[in-house]
C-alpha positions in Angstrom: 15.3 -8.5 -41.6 13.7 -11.5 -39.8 10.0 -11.2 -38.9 9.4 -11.2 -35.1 7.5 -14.2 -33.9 3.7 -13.5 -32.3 3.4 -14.5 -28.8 1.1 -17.3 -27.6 -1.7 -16.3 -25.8 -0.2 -17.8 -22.6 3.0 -15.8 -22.8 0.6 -12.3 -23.2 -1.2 -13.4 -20.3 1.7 -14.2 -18.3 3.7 -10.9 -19.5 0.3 -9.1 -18.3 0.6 -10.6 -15.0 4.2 -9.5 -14.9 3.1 -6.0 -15.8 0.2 -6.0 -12.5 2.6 -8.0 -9.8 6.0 -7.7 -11.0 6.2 -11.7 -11.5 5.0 -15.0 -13.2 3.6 -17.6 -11.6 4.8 -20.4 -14.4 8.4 -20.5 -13.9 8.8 -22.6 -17.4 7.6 -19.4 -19.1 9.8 -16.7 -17.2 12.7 -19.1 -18.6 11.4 -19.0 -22.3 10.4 -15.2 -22.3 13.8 -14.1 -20.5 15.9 -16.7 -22.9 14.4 -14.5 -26.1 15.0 -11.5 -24.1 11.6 -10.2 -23.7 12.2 -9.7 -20.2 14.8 -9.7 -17.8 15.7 -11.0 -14.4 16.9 -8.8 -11.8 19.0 -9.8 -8.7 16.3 -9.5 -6.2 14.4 -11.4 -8.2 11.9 -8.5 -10.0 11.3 -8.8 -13.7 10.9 -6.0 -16.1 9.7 -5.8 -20.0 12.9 -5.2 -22.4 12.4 -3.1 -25.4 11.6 -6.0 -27.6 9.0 -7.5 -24.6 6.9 -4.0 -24.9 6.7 -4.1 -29.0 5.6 -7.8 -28.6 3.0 -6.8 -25.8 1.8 -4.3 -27.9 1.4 -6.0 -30.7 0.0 -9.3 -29.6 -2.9 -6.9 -27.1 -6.1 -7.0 -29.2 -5.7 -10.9 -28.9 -6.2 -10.6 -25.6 -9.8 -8.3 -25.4 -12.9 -9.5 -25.0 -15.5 -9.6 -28.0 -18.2 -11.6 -26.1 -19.0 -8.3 -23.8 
């Protein structure tokens, strides 16, 4: 079985974004994470974590906390 790729920091930020306003400001990401179906598109525009997007989220979150504090 093929290991799963990390995500950038970038693409955790941006999937956190997702997760607090329901979109991503850098289109060029949306495009990447929705072509390796971490999320998904719907008509009206809304995007939404796939199974595959949470595990990755998880995963990649204590990359994203603060130490300095």
């Amino acid at each position: 079985m093929a290991r799963a790729r990390e995500l950038s920091r970038s693409e955790l930020l941006a999937l956190k974004e997702m997760q607090l306003t329901g979109q991503i400001t850098n289109r060029t990401l949306t495009l990447h994470l929705r072509n390796d179906d971490i999320i998904v598109q719907f008509q009206d525009g809304r995007l939404q974590l796939t199974a595959k997007g949470r595990r990755m989220l998880v995963r990649g979150s204590p990359s994203l906390w603060d130490f300095a504090s």
